[in-house]
C-alpha distance (Angstrom), angle and dihedral (degrees) to the residues before:
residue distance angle dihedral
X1 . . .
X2 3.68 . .
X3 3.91 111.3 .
X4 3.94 92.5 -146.6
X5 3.86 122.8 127.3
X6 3.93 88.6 -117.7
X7 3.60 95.2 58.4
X8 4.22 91.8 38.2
X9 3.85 90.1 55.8
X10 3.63 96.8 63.8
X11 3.63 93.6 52.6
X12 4.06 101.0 41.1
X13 3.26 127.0 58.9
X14 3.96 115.3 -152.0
X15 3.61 102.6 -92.1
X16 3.69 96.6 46.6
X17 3.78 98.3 43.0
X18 3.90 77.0 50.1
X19 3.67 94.9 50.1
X20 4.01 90.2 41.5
X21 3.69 87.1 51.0
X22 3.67 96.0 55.4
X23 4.00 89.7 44.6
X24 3.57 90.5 59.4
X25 3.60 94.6 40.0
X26 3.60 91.4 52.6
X27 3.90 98.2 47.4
X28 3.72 95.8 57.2
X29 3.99 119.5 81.6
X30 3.99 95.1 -146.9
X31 4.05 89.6 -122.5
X32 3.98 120.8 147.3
X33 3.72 94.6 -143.0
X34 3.90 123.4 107.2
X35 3.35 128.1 -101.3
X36 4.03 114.8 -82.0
X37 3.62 133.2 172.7
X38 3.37 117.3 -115.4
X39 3.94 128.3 -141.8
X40 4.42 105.0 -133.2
X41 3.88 123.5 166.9
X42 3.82 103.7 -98.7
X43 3.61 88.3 -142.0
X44 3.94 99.5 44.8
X45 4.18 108.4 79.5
X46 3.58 89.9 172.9
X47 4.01 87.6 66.7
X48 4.22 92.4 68.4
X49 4.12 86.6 62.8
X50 3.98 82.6 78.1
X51 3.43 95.0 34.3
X52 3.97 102.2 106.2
X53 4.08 112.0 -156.5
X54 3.59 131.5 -151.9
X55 4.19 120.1 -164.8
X56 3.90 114.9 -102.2
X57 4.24 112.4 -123.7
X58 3.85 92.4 -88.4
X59 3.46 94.4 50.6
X60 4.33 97.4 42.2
X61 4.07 88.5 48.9
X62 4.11 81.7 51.4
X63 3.39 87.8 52.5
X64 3.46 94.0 47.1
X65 3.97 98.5 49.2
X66 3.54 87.6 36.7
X67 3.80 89.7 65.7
X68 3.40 88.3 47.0
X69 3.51 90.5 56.6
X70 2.97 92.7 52.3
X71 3.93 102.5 51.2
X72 3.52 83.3 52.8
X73 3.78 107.2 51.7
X74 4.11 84.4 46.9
X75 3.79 97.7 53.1
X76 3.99 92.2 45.3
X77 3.65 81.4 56.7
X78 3.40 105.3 74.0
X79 3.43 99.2 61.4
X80 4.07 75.5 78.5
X81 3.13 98.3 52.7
X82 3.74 100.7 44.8
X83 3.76 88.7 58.4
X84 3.73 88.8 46.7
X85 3.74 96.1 55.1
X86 3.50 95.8 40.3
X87 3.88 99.7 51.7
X88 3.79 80.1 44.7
X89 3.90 90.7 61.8
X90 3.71 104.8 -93.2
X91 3.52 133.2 154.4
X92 3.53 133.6 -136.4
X93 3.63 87.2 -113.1
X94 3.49 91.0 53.4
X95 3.49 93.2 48.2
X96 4.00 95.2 40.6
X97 3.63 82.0 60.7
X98 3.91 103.8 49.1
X99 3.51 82.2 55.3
X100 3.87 106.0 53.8
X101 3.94 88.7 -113.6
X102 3.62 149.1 92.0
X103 3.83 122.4 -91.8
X104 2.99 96.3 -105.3
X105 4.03 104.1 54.1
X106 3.82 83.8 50.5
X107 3.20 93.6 60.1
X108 3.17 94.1 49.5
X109 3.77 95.5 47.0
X110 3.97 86.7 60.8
X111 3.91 95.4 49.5
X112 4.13 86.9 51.4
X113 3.78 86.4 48.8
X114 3.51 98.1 41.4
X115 4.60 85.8 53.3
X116 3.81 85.5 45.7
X117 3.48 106.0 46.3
X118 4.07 116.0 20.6
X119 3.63 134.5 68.9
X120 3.76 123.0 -122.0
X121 3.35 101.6 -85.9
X122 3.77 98.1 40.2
X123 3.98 90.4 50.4
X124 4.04 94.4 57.6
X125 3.96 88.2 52.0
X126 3.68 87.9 51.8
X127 4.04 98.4 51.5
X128 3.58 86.3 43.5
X129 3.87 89.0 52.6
X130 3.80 89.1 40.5
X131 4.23 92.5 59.8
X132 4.08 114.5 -156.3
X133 3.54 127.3 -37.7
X134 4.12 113.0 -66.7
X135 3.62 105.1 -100.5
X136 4.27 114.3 -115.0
């Protein structure tokens, strides 16, 4: 299996590459030094609480895609929501701010989505649900 975020996207949705992400990013202790193996008493379970673990290759370039993924799958998602809020009555101000951004880059955020991810026909009902360009 390739470990790429192309070939991870068909098999997770969001909340599980999500989940998977977090398990991964969870099981790894963050230190720098190469992987060793460690001696533990085979009859001692107590002795892997101060084991620390670190992710083998397979599982860090999972990590990595899965992030990806994840990124991904997040920012396609606000096309949704953008329609959402504004058949619900928002504002571009509103929306600007759900976002973390001015008006204006949200607007143009949806228009970019709307090109990248709608047919013809679907795209015109979205500019006509988006309205004009939020004044500065």
């Amino acid at each position: 299996m390739s470990i790429t975020p192309e070939a991870l996207a068909a098999e997770f949705s969001l909340p599980t590459a999500a989940t998977r992400l977090d398990f991964l990013s969870r099981r790894d202790s963050g230190g720098t030094a190469l992987n060793t193996a460690q001696d533990v008493d085979e009859d001692d379970w107590s002795s892997l609480k101060t084991l620390e673990t670190s992710l083998d290759t397979y599982e860090a370039l999972e990590l990595l895609a899965l992030g990806e993924v994840v990124a991904r799958k997040a920012h396609d998602s606000q096309l949704i929501g953008i329609r959402a809020a504004l058949r619900g009555g928002a504002g571009w101000n509103e929306i600007g701010e759900a976002l973390g951004t001015t008006p204006d880059a949200a607007y143009d955020a949806f228009q970019e989505a709307i090109t990248r991810q709608l047919d013809a026909d679907a795209a015109d009902a979205a500019r006509e649900l988006a309205g004009a360009r939020p004044s500065r």
